[in-house]
C-alpha positions in Angstrom: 3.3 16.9 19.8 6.9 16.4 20.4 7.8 18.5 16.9 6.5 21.2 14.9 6.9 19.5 11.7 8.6 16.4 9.7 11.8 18.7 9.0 11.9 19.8 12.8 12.0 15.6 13.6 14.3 14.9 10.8 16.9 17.5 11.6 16.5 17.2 15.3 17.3 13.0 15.0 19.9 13.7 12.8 21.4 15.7 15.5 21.2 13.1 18.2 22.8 10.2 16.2 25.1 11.4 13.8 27.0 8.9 12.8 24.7 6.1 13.4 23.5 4.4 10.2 19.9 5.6 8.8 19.6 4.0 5.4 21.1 0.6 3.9 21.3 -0.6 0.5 22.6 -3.0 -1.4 24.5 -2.1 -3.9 27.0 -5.1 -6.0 26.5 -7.6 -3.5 26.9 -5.3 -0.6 25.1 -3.8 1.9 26.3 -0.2 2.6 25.4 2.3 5.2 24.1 6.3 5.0 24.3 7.7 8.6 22.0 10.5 9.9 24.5 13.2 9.1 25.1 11.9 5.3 21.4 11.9 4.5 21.0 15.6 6.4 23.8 16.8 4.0 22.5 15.5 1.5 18.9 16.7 2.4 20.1 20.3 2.8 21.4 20.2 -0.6 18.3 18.4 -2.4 16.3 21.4 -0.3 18.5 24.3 -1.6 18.5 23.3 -4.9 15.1 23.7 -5.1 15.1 26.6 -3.9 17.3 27.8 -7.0 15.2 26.2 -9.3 12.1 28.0 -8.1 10.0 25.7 -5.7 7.7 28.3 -3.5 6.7 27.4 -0.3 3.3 24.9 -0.6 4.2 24.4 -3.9 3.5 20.9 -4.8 6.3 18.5 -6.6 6.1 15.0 -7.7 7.7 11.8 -6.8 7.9 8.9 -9.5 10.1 6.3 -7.9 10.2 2.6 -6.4 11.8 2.7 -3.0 15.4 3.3 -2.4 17.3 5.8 -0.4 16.9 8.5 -2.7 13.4 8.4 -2.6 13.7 9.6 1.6 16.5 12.0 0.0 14.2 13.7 -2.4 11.3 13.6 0.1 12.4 15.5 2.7 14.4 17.9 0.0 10.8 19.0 -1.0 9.2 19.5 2.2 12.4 21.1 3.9 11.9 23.7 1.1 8.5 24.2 2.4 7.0 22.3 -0.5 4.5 19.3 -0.5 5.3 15.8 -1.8 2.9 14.3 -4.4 4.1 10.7 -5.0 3.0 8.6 -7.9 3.3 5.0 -7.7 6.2 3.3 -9.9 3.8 0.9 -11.6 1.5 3.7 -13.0 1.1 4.4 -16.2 1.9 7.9 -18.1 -1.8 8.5 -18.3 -2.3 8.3 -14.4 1.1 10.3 -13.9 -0.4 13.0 -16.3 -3.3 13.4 -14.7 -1.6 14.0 -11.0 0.9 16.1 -12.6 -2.0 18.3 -14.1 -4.0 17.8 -10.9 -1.4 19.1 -8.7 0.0 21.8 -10.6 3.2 20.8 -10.2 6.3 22.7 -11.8 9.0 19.7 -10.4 8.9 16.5 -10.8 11.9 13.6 -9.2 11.5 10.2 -11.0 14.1 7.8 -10.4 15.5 5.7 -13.6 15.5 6.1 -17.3 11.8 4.1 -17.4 10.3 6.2 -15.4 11.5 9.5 -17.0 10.1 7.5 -20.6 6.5 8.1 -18.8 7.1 11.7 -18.4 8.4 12.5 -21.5 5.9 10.7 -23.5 3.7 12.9 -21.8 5.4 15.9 -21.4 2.9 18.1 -23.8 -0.1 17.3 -21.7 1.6 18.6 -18.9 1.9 22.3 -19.9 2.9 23.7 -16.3 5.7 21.3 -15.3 9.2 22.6 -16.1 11.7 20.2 -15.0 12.4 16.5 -14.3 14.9 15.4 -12.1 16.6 12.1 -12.3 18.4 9.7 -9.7 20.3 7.8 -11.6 23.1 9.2 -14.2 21.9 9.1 -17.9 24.1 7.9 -20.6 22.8 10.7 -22.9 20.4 13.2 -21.7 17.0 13.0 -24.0 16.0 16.9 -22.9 18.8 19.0 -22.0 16.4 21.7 -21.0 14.3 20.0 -18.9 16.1 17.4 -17.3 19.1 17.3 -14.9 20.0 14.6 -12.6 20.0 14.6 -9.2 23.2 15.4 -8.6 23.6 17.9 -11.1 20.4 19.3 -8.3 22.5 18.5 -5.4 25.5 21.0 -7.1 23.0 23.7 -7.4 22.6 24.6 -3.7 24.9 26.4 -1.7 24.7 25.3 2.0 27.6 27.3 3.2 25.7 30.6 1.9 22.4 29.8 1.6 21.3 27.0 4.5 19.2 30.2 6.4 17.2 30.4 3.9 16.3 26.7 3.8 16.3 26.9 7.9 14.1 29.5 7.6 11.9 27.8 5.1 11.9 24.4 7.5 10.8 26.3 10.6 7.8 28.6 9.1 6.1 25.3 8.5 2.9 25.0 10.4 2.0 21.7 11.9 -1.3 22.0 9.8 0.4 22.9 6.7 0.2 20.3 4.0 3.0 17.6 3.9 1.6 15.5 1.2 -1.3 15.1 -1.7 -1.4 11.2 -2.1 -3.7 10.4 -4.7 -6.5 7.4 -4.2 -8.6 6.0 -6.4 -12.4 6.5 -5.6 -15.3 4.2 -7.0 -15.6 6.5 -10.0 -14.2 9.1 -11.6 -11.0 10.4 -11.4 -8.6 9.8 -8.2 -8.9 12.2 -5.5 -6.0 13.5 -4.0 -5.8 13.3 0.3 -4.0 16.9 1.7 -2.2 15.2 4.8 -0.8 17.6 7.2 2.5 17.6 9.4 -0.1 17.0 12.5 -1.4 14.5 10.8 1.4 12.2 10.1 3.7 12.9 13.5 0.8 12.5 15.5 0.3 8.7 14.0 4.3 8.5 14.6 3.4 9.4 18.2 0.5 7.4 19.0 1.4 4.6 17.2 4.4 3.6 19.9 2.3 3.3 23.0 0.7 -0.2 20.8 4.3 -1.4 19.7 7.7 -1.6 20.6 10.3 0.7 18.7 13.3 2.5 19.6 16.4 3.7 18.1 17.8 -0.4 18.6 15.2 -1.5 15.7 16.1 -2.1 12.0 13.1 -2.3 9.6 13.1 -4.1 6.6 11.4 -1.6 3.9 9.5 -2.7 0.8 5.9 -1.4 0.4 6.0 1.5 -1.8 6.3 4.5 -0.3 3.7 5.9 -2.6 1.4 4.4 -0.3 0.6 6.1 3.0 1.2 2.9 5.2 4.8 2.6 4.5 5.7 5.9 4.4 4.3 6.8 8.1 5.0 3.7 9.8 8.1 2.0 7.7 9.7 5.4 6.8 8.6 8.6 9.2 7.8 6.3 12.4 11.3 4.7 11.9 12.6 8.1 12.0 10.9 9.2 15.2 12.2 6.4 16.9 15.6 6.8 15.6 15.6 3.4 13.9 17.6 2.0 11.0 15.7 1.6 7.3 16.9 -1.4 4.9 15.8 -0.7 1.4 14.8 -4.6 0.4 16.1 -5.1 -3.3 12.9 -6.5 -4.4 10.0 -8.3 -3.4 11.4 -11.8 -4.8 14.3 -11.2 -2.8 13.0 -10.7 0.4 13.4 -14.0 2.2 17.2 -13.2 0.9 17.4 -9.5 2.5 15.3 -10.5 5.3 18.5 -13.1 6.2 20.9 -11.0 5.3 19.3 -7.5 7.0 18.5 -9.4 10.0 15.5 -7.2 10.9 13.9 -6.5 14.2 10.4 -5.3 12.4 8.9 -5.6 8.7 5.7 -3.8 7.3 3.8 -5.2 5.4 0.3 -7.2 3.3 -1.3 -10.3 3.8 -0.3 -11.5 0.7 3.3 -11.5 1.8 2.3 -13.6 4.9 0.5 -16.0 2.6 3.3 -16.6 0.3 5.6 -17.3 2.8 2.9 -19.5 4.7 2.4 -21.0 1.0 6.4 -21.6 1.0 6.4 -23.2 4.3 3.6 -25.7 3.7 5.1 -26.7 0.3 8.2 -27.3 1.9 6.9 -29.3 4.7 4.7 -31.2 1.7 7.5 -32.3 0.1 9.2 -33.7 3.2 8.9 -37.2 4.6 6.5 -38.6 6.6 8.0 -38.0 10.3 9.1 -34.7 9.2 5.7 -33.9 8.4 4.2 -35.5 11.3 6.8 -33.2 13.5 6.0 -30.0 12.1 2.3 -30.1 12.7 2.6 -31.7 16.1 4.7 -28.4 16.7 2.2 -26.2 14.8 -0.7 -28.3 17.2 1.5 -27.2 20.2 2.2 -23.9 19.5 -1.8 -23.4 19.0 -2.4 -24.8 22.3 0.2 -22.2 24.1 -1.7 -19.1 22.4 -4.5 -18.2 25.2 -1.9 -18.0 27.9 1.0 -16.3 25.8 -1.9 -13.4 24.9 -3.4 -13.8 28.2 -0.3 -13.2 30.0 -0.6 -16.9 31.9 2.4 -19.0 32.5 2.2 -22.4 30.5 1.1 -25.6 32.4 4.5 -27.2 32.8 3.8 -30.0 30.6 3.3 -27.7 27.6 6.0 -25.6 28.5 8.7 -28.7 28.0 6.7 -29.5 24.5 6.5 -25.9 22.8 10.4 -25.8 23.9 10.8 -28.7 21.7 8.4 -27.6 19.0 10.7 -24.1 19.0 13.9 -26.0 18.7 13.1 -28.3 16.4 10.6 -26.4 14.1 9.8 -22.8 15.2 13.6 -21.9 15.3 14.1 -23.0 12.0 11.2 -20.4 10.9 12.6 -17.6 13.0 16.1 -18.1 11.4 14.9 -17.9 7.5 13.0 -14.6 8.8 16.9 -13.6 9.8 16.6 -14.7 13.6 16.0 -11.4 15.2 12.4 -10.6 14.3 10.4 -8.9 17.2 7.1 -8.0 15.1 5.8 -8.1 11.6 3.3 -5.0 10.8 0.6 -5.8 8.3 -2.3 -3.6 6.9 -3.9 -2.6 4.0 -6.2 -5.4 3.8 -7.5 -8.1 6.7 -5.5 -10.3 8.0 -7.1 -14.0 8.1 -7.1 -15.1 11.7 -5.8 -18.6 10.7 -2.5 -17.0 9.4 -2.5 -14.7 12.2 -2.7 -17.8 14.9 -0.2 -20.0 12.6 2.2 -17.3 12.8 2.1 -16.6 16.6 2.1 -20.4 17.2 5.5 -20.5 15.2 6.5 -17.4 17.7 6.5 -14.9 14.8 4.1 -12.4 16.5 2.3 -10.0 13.2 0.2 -7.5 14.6 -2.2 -5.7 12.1 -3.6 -2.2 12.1 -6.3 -0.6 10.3 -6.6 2.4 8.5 -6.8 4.7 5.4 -5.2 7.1 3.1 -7.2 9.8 4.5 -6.5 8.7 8.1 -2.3 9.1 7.5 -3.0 6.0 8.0 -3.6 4.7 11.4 -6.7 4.4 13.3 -6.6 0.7 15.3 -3.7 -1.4 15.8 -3.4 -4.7 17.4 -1.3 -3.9 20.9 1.8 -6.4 20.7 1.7 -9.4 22.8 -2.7 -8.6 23.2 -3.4 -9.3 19.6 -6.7 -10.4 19.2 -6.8 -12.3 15.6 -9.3 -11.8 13.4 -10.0 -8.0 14.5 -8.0 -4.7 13.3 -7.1 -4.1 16.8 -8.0 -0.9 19.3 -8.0 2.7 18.3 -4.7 3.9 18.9 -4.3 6.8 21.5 -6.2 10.5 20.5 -8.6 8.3 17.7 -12.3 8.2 18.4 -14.3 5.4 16.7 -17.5 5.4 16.5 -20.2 3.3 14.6 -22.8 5.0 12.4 -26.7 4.0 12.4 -25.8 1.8 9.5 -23.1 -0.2 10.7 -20.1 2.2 9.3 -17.1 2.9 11.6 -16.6 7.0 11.9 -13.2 8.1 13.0 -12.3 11.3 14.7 -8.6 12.6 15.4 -5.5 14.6 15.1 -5.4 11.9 11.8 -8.0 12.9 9.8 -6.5 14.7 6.5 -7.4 18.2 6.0 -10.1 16.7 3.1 -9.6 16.3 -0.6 -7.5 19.0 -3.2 -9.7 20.7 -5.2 -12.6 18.8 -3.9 -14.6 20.6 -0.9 -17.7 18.5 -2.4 -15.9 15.1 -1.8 -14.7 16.7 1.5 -17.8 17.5 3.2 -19.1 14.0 2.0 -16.4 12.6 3.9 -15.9 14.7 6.9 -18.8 15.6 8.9 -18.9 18.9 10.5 -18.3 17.8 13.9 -15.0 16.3 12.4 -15.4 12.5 11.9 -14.3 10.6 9.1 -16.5 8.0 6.8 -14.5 5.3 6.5 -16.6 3.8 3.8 -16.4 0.5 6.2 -18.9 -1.8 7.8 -17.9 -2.9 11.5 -18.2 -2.8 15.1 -16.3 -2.4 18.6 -16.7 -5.5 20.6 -16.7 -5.3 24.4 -12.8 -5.5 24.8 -13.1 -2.6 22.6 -11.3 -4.2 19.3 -12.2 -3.2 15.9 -14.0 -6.0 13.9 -15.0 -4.8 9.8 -17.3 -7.1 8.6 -17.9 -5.5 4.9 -17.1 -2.4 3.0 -19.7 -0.1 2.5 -18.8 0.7 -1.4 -16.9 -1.2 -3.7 -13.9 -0.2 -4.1 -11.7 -3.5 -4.4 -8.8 -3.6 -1.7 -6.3 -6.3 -3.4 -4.5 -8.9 -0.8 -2.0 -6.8 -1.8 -3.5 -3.5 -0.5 -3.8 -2.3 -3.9 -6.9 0.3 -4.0 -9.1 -0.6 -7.6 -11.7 1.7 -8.6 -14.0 -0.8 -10.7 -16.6 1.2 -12.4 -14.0 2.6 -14.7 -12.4 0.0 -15.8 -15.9 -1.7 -16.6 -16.6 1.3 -18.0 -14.3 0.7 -20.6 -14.7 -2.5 -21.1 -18.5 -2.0 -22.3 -17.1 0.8 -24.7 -16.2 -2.9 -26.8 -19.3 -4.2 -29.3 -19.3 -7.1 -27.8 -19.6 -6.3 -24.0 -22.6 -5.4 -22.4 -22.0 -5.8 -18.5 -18.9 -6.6 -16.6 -18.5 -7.2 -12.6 -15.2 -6.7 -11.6 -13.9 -9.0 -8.8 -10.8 -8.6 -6.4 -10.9 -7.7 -2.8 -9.1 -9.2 -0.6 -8.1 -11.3 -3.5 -4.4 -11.8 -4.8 -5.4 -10.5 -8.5 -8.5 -9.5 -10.2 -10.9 -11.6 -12.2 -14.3 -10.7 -14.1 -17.8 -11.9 -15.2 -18.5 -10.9 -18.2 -21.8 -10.4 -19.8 -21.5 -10.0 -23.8 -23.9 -8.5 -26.5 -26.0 -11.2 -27.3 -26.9 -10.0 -31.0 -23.6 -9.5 -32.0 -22.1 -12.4 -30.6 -24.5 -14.3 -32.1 -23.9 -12.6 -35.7 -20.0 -13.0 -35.5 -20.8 -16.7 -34.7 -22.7 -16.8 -38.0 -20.6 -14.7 -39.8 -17.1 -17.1 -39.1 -19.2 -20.6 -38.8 -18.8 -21.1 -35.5 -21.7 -23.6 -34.7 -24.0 -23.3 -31.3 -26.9 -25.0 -29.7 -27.1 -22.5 -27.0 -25.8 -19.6 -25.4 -23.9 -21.8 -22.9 -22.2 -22.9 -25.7 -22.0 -20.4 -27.7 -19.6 -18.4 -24.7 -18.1 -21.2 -23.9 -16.6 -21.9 -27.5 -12.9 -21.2 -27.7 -12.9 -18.9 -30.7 -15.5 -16.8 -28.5 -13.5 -16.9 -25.5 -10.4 -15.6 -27.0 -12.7 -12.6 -28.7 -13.5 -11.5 -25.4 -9.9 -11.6 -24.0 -8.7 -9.9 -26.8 -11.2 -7.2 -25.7 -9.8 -7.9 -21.8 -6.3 -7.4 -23.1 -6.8 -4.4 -24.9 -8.3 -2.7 -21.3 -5.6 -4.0 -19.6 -2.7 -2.2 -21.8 -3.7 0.6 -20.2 -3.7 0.0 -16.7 -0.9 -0.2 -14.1 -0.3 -3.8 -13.0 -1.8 -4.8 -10.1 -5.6 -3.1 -11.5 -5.3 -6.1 -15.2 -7.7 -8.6 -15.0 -6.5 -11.7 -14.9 -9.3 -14.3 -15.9 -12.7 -13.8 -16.9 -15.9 -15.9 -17.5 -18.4 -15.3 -19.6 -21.9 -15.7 -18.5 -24.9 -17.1 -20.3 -27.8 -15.0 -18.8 -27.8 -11.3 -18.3 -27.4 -9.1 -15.0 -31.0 -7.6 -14.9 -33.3 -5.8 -11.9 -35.9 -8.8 -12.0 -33.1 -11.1 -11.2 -31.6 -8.8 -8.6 -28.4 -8.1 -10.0 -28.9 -4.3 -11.0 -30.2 -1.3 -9.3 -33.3 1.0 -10.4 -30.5 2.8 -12.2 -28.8 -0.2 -13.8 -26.0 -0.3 -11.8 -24.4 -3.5 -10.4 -24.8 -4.9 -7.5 -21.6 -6.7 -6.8 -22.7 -7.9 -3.6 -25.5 -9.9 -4.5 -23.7 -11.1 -7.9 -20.7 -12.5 -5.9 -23.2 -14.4 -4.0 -25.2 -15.8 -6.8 -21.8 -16.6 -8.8 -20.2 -17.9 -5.9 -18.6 -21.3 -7.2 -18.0 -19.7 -11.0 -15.4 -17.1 -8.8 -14.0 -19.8 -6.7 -12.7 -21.7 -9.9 -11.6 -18.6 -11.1 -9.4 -18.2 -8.1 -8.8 -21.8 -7.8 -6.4 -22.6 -10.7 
C-alpha cells in the first residue's frame, strides 16, 4: 500500500497541497473554502485535545452528525489520536444511539447541533461509561456544564506547539490492521452488529478503486450520503483524499440540483433513488412541454440509445449518427449536462441496483453513472463498473486484489485486503461470515458472466436494502408490531423500494369482538378489514411502531389481509416464520398498488 495508515495519507496530502482548497461549505449564501493546511491545524488540535481529555489508543468514540466539514474534522481528530471512529447515523433515534454507545464502550462522544445532543442527554443514564459530549455548534446555554463542551472549547485544549510529538507519535504506531472504524449494521434479527474495518481495509479500496475510474487532485466531488454509511465515507470522503480532490458539503438533499449548479462538480456519489428523482424531474418537465418539444426530446433520447454500443464498445459512430447525436447534445443533452453544473465526468451509485433502463437513459443523455457493489463489511467495494465499459444492468468487475467467487448455492463469496477484521464482540457472527480460508458471505445471490461482470439476481436473506440504500432489519420491527392485540402476522416490504409498506394479518377474534363491541357491521372478513374504522385501528397500531424508529425504517402504507399466512398455504416455515419471498409473489398486485399511489 502507498500508506501505513489514514493519518499517514491525510498528513502526507496535506503536505503536498497546502493551500489548495479541501473542504467547501456554504455558509449565508456563500460558498467558502478550508485548504489542506486549515483542516490539518485544525486536525492536530481536535487530536490533542483528546488526548487531554483521556482517549487511549483503540479506544473507541462516537460520531452523531449529518455531514459537514466538521464531521472530517472530528474524524480524523479520533483516529490521529489513535482512537477508532464509531459513527451513528443522524436520523437515529436515542434508543439506537444508546445501544452503540453501550456497545462500544465509548467514553467520548462528537454530535453536532443542539438536536442531536437532546438524544444523548435523554439518554445519558443508560449510558453509564460515556463521560463527555462534544458539540460543533456554539450553545446558547450549556444544559451539562460537566459533561459537555463544544468543539472549540476541545480545539483550545490541545497544545500543538508542546504537545504535537505525542499526537505524531500516536499517528505513526498505528498498524495498517489496527481498527479505523466500528460501523454498526443492522442484521435480520437482533441487535445491530458492529463491522471492525481496518486502515488496510479502507486504503486498499482507496487504491484499487482508481484503476476502474478516473480521479485526481483536478476533481471536485459533490458530498451528500451520510458519512455514517461506509460508501461515502471511503469513496466520497477518504478516496477524495487519496487523490487529492476537493469535497463540497451539499446543504441538503432538496438542494442538490441547486449545489450541484453552483459546485460545478466533476463526480457525485450516490443511490438510485437520486437518479430516479432527477429522471422523475426530467420526464415531468418534458410532460408538461408542447408537442414538438416533446417529440425533440425523445427523438434525442432514441438517438442517444442508438450511439451506446459503439460509445462502450470503443467504435466510432457511423457518420450519419454522429451529425444527429451532435444535434440531440446541443439541443437536449446539453441542457441536462448544464442543470447537473456542466462539468460532470461520472456519477458513482451503490447501495442498491441500479435499473439498467436508468442506467442506458443516462449514458444516452452523455451523463455516464457507473455503479459498484459492495458491503459494510467489505469497506465497501468489491465490483465496480470500469468508466466508459459499463455494462448496465450488472454491478460491474471485481476491482483489483478482490476475488469473487460463487458458492454451491448461488451466493457470491469475496476474498481480499477488504474484508473487515469480523464483527465486535461477535466471534460467533464472525466465523458465520468469514470462512477460514478468508472469504466473505455476502448474503447475495448472483453470478460472473463470461466478460467477468457481476450480475445479483436475489438476496439470500431478507434484509430490506431501501432505493435509498437504507439497510432494514424486518423481523424486529414485525416483532413489535405483533406485541399489539390486534396483530397476528406482518410481512414487511421495501427493498429496492423508495419507502416501506406492510401486509398485515390481524387477530381475527378480537377484531371481530371490537367490531361488535362499537357496531361496526360486516358480512365478511373482506369487509370487516376493509372498513374505515378498522383500518385506522390498525394504523394507529402502525403509528405507534413507527414513533420509535429512525425515518427511513416507518412504514408507510399497509393492507390488511383477509386470510392468514399459514404452512398449508406456503407462506410460513416448519417454524412459523415468513416467507417473504413467496408472499411477495402471491401478493404481487396488492404491493404494486401500494407502491403505485
Amino acid at each position: 500500500m502507498k500508506y501505513k495508515n489514514i493519518p499517514d495519507m491525510f498528513f502526507s496530502q496535506a503536505q503536498k497541497y497546502g493551500d489548495k482548497p479541501l473542504q467547501q461549505y456554504k455558509k449565508n449564501g456563500t460558498w467558502n473554502n478550508i485548504s489542506w493546511n486549515e483542516v490539518k491545524k485544525i486536525v492536530e488540535q481536535v487530536g490533542l485535545g483528546l488526548v487531554e481529555l483521556g482517549v487511549q489508543q483503540k479506544d473507541s468514540v462516537c460520531l452523531l452528525s449529518e455531514n459537514r466539514p466538521e464531521w472530517a474534522h472530528a474524524d480524523l481528530g479520533i483516529i490521529s489520536a489513535g482512537g477508532v471512529n464509531v459513527p451513528i447515523y443522524a436520523t437515529n433515534t436515542p434508543q439506537q444511539v444508546e445501544y452503540i454507545i453501550n456497545d462500544a464502550n465509548a467514553r467520548f462522544i462528537f454530535v453536532s447541533s443542539k438536536a442531536q445532543l437532546d438524544k444523548v442527554l435523554k439518554i445519558r443514564s443508560k449510558v453509564p461509561n460515556l463521560k463527555k459530549a462534544i458539540v460543533f455548534d456554539d450553545l446558547d446555554a450549556n444544559p451539562a456544564p460537566d459533561f459537555v463542551i463544544t468543539l472549540d472549547a476541545l480545539k483550545k485544549m490541545g497544545k500543538p506547539e508542546k504537545d504535537k510529538k505525542v499526537l505524531d507519535s500516536r499517528s505513526r504506531a498505528i498498524q495498517p490492521d489496527d481498527i479505523i472504524t466500528i460501523i454498526y449494521t443492522s442484521g435480520t434479527t437482533g441487535d445491530p452488529k458492529g463491522a471492525m474495518l481496518t486502515h488496510r481495509n479502507i486504503l486498499s479500496n482507496c487504491e484499487d478503486i482508481g484503476s476502474f475510474v478516473p480521479l485526481d487532485d483536478t476533481y471536485i466531488a459533490l458530498s451528500f450520503l451520510p458519512l455514517s454509511h461506509v460508501f461515502e465515507r471511503t469513496a466520497g470522503y477518504y478516496g477524495m483524499m487519496f487523490y487529492g480532490a476537493t469535497i463540497a458539503y451539499a446543504e441538503s438533499i432538496d438542494k442538490i440540483v441547486d449545489n450541484m449548479a453552483e459546485v460545478r462538480p466533476l463526480v457525485m456519489i450516490s443511490v438510485p433513488r437520486v437518479y430516479e428523482k432527477m429522471y422523475a424531474k426530467i420526464i415531468e418537465g418534458v410532460e408538461s412541454g408542447s408537442p414538438s418539444k416533446k417529440k425533440i426530446f425523445y427523438w434525442a433520447v432514441a438517438t442517444g440509445k442508438q450511439t451506446i454500443s459503439y460509445r462502450l464498445g470503443g467504435k466510432p459512430l457511423p457518420i450519419g449518427l454522429s451529425l444527429k447525436y451532435a444535434v440531440a447534445k446541443k439541443l437536449v443533452f446539453g441542457k441536462i449536462k448544464n442543470i447537473l453544473g456542466g462539468r460532470l465526468v461520472f456519477f458513482v451509485s451503490g447501495g442498491a441496483p441500479l435499473s439498467k433502463d436508468l442506467g442506458e437513459f443516462f449514458y444516452a443523455a452523455d451523463v455516464s453513472i457507473v455503479e459498484g457493489y459492495g458491503l459494510t463489511e467489505t469497506s465497501p467495494v468489491l465490483t465496480v463498473n470500469p468508466y466508459g465499459k459499463m455494462k448496465f444492468g450488472t454491478a460491474g468487475k471485481p476491482i483489483p486484489n478482490c476475488e469473487i467467487k460463487i458458492a454451491p448455492d448461488g451466493e457470491v463469496l469475496a476474498r481480499g485486503p477488504m474484508i473487515m477484521k469480523g464483527y465486535f464482540k461477535k466471534p460467533e457472527a464472525t466465523a458465520e461470515a468469514i470462512e477460514k480460508d478468508g472469504y466473505f458471505h455476502t448474503g447475495d445471490i448472483g453470478f460472473l458472466d463470461n466478460e467477468g461482470y457481476l450480475h445479483i439476481t436475489d438476496r439470500k436473506k431478507d434484509l430490506i436494502v431501501t432505493a435509498g440504500g437504507k439497510n432494514i432489519a424486518p423481523q424486529p420491527i414485525e416483532n413489535s408490531l405483533k406485541m399489539n392485540r390486534y396483530i397476528e402476522q406482518v410481512a414487511m416490504i421495501g427493498d429496492k423500494k423508495p419507502y416501506c409498506v406492510a401486509l398485515v394479518v390481524p387477530k381475527f377474534d378480537a377484531l371481530e369482538s371490537y367490531a361488535k363491541q362499537n357496531n361496526i357491521a360486516f358480512q365478511s372478513r373482506r369487509e370487516l378489514v376493509d372498513h374505515p374504522r378498522i383500518v385506522e385501528l390498525v394504523q394507529n397500531a402502525i403509528d405507534s411502531v413507527n414513533a420509535s424508529l429512525a425515518k427511513y425504517e416507518t412504514i408507510k402504507k399497509i393492507k390488511i389481509l383477509p386470510n392468514e399466512f399459514t404452512q398449508e398455504t406456503g407462506e410460513l416455515t416448519p417454524t412459523l416464520k415468513v416467507k417473504r419471498r413467496v408472499i411477495m409473489e402471491k401478493y404481487k398486485d396488492v404491493i404494486e398498488e401500494l407502491y403505485a399511489q
